[in-house]
N, C-alpha and C positions, 0 to 999 in steps of 0.2 A: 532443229534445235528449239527445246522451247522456251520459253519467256523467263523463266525460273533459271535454266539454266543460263540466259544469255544476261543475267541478273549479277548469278554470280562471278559471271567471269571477267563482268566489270568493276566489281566490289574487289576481284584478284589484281586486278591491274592499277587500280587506285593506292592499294596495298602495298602494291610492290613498288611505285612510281616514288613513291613515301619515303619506303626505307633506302632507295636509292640517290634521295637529294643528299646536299654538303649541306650539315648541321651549322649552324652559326658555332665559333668555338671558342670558346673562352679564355682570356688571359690571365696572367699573372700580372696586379699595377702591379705592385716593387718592381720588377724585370722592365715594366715600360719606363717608369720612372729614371731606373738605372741606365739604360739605353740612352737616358735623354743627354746624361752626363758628358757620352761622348758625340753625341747627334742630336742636335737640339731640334732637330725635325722632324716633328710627328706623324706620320700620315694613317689617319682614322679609315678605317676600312669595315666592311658586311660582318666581319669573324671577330672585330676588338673586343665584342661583348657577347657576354651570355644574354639574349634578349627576352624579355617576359612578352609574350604576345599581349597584344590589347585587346585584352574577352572583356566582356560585362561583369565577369568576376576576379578580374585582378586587381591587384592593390591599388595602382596607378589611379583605373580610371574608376576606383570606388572612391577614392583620395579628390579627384579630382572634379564627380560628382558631385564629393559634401562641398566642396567651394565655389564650384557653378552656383548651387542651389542657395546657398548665403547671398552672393553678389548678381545673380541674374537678371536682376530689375536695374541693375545700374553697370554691370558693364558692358564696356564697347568690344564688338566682334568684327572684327578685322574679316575679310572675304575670304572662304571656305579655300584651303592649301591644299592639294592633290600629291602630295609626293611621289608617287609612284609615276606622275605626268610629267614631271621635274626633269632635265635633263642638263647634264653640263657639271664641273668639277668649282667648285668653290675654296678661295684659300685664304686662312684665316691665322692671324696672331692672336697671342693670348698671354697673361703671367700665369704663375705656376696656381697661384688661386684663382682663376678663370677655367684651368684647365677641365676641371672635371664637371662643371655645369656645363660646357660646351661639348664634352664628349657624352654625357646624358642628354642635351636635346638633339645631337646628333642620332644616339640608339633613338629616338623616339621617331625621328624623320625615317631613319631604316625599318623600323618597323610599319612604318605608314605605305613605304614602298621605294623610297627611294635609294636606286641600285650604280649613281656614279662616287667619285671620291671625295673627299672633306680634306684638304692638304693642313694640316694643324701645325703653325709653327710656337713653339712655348719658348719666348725669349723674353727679355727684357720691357718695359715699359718704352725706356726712351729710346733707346733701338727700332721697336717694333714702330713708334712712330716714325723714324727717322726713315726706315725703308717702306713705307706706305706713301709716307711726302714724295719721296725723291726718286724712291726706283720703281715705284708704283707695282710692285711683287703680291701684296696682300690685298683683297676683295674686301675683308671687314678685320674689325680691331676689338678683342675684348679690353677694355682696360680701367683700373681700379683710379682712375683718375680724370678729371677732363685735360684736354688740351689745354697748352698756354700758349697766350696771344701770339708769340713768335714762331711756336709751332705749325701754327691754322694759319699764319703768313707765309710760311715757309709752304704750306701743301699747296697754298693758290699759288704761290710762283711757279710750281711745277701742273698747273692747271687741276689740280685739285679742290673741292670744295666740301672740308669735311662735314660732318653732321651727326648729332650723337643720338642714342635713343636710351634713355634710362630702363635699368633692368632690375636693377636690385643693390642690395649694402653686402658690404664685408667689414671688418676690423681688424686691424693691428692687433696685436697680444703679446704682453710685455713677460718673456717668460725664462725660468730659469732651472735649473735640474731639479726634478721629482726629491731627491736626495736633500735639498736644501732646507734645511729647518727653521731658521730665522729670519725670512721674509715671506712675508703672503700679501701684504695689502701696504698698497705708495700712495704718495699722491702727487701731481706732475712736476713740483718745485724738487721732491725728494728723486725724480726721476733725473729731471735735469743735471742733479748731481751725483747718482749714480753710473751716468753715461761721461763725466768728464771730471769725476775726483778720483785720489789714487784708491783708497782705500775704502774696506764697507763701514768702517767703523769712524769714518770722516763722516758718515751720513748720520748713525746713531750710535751711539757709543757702545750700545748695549750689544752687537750686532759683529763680529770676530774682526782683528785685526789683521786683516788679508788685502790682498791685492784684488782689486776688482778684476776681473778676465771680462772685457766683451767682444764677442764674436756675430762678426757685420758681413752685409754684402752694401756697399757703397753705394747705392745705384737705385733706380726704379722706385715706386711709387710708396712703398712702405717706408724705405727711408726717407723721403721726401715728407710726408705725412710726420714722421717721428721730429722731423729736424724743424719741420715747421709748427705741432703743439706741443713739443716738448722743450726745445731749445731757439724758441721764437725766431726759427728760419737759419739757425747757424750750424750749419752742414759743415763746416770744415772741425767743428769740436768735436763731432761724431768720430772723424777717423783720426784726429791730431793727437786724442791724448791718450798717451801711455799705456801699455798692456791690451791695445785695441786689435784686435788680429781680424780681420779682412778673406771674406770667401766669396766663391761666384754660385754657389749654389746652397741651396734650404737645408741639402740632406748631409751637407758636408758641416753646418753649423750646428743642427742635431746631434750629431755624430759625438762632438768636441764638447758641446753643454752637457749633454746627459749624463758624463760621466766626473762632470768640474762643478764641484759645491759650491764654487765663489764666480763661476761666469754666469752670465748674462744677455740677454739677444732679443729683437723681436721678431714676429714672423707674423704671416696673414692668417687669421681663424682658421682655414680651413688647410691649411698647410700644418697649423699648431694640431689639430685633431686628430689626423694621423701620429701624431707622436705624445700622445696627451698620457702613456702609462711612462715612458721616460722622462718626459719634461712637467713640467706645471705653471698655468697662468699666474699673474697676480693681478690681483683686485686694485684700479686704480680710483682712486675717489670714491670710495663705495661702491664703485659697478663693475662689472661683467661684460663682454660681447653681448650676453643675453637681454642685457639690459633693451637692447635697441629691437622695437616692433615698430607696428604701423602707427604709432600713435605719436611719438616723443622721441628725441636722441637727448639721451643720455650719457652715452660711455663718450670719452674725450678722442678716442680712436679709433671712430668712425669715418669710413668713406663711404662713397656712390661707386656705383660700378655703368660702364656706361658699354651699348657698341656703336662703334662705327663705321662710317660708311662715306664712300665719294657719292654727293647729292646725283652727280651726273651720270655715274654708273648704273645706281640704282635704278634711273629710271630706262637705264638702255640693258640692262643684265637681269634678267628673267630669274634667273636660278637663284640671283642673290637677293631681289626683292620679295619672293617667295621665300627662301629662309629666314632673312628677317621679321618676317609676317612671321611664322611660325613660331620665332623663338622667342616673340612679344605674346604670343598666344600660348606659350605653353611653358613660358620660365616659373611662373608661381607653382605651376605643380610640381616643378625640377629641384630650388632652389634650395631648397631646405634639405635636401639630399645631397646637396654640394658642399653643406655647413654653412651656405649663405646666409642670409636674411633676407626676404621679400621687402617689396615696396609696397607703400597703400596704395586700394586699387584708383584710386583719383592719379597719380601719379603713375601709374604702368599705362591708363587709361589717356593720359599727355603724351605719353609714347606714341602711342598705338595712333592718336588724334594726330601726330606728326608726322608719322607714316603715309598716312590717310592723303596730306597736304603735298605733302612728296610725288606721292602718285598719281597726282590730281583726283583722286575720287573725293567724292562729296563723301562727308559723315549723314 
C-alpha cells in the first residue's frame, strides 16, 4: 500500500470517527424553566447547550480580546485553569437571576474540557443560605446579596466559614404591564405609596381610580432590597396591605401582570428581560438599570452580586478552587449576556487578590 493511499484512509477514519460522536444538543430554556416549577433541581450537564467552540474566530473570544487588550497592563491573572484536568462534581445554589451567568460559565468550563456534573440548585436566597450553614449540601452560593451577621454565625456554628468574592451587579426593576398607559416614571416616596395605598389615584389624581393589584413573592433578596430602599426596611407593608396577592415563583407573577393594567411587582433585570415585550420597567428617579457602569451607582436599585464559598473547603476541594478561579476569570466576558452588569476592573481584581490570599499564593 502506498503512502497516498495509507493517507487517505486515515483522512476516512477521522471522517467517520466525527460523524460518529454525540453532538452537544440543545434545549428549550422555557421547558427548563417550567420544569423548575415542579423540581427546583437543576442539574447542568455536556448537552444543556448548544456550544460555540472557542476558535480564534468566534465571537466570545474576539469580545473577550477587545477587553484583554483595553485592561492588560492592569489586570490581575489568576493561575492558568485546565478544565479538561478538573475532576470531581460540584454543587452549586443560585436565585433565578444567577441562574443563567452560572449556566454560561459553566458552557465555557465544558468547552474548555471539563467532562463531570455541575448539580445547579435555583432556590431561594435565604433558603439556599440556610442549607449551605446547616446541612452543608452546597459547595458554592450565587447570591444577590451578602450575608447577614446572624447568618455567617450561624455557618461557623456548624463549622463553616463563609467567604464571598464579588462578581458583578444586578438590579431590581419596578414593573408593570406593557398595556399600562399612565405610568412610566416614580420616584421612591411615590413607590412607597404605590406598594401600601389602595388605590392609583391615591398617588396622583390624574392617574384611574382603581385598585392597585400587587403581585409579590415574600421572600429572598429582591424583596429584601425593595423593603429596605423603598419602605425603609418595613417588610410587613409589602404583604399587609390590601389587594397584595403573594407567589413563589417570577413566571407565575408575569403571567398575572401582563395581562392586569392596574398590577404591579418587581423582579431582578434579568428575570424582567425575558418578559420585557409583555411587561415594562419604570424609570425611578430618572434612571434605568442601565444607568449603572463601572464608574457611578446611580439607579436606587442596585445590588452586588457575590459567590460563596466555605474558606476551608476551598482550600481542601480541587474542583471547587479551580472553578472559582475560572469564574473570576471569565465572568466579565459572561456577564452582559446574563443581563448583568460587570464590575470595575479594580474591584473583580479584589476578588481575584482574595482568592490569591485563600490559596496562599503570592500575587
Amino acid at each position: 500500500m502506498g503512502f497516498l493511499d495509507q493517507k487517505k484512509i486515515c483522512f476516512f477514519l477521522v471522517i467517520l470517527l466525527a460523524a460518529c460522536s454525540n453532538p452537544l444538543q440543545s434545549s428549550n430554556n422555557d421547558s427548563e424553566v417550567n420544569a423548575i416549577k415542579d423540581n427546583p433541581y437543576l442539574r447542568f450537564k455536556q448537552e444543556t447547550a448548544s456550544l460555540e467552540p472557542l476558535t480564534e474566530t468566534s465571537s466570545i473570544v474576539a469580545k473577550s480580546k477587545t477587553k484583554k487588550q483595553a485592561t492588560k497592563d492592569s489586570e490581575i491573572n489568576l493561575p492558568l485553569v485546565r478544565p479538561l484536568d478538573i475532576e470531581g462534581n460540584i454543587n452549586i445554589a443560585g436565585t433565578t437571576g444567577t441562574m443563567l451567568l452560572n449556566q454560561l460559565i459553566y458552557d465555557r468550563f465544558v468547552r474548555q474540557g471539563y467532562s463531570d456534573l455541575i448539580n445547579f440548585s435555583m432556590i431561594g436566597t435565604n433558603e439556599s443560605i440556610k442549607i449551605f450553614c446547616e446541612e452543608k449540601k452546597f459547595d458554592l452560593l450565587t447570591l444577590a446579596r451578602p450575608m447577614q451577621e446572624s447568618e455567617i454565625l450561624a455557618c461557623r456554628d456548624n463549622g463553616i466559614e463563609p467567604i464571598n468574592f464579588l462578581i458583578g451587579k444586578d438590579a431590581v426593576v419596578i414593573v408593570v404591564s406593557s398595556q399600562n398607559n399612565f405610568v412610566n416614571k416614580v420616584n421612591l416616596s411615590m413607590l412607597a405609596a404605590i406598594f401600601t395605598k389602595e388605590k392609583w389615584s391615591d398617588i396622583n389624581s390624574s392617574w384611574p381610580n382603581k385598585s392597585i393589584e400587587r403581585f409579590l413573592i415574600d421572600s429572598g433578596a429582591s424583596f429584601d432590597l425593595v423593603a429596605e430602599k423603598v419602605l425603609a426596611g418595613d417588610a410587613s407593608s409589602l404583604v399587609n396591605t390590601s389587594n397584595t396577592n403573594l407567589y413563589l415563583y417570577e413566571d407565575q407573577i408575569i403571567q398575572q401582570l401582563s395581562t392586569n393594567i392596574y398590577g404591579i411587582s418587581f423582579l431582578s433585570n434579568s428575570v424582567f428581560k425575558k418578559a420585557s415585550k409583555s411587561l415594562k420597567s419604570l424609570v425611578i428617579d430618572g434612571t434605568t438599570p442601565e444607568s449603572i457602569n463601572f464608574n457611578h451607582k446611580t439607579y436606587p436599585l442596585e445590588r452586588s452580586l457575590y459567590i460563596y464559598v466555605d474558606r476551608n473547603q476551598i482550600k481542601q476541594n480541587s474542583q471547587l478552587s479551580s472553578f472559582v478561579n475560572f469564574y473570576l476569570t471569565n465572568v466579565n466576558e459572561e456577564i452582559e449576556n446574563a443581563e448583568l452588569f460587570p464590575i470595575a476592573l479594580e474591584e473583580l481584581n479584589k476578588s481575584k487578590i482574595k482568592w490569591l490570599q485563600v490559596m496562599g499564593i503570592k500575587q
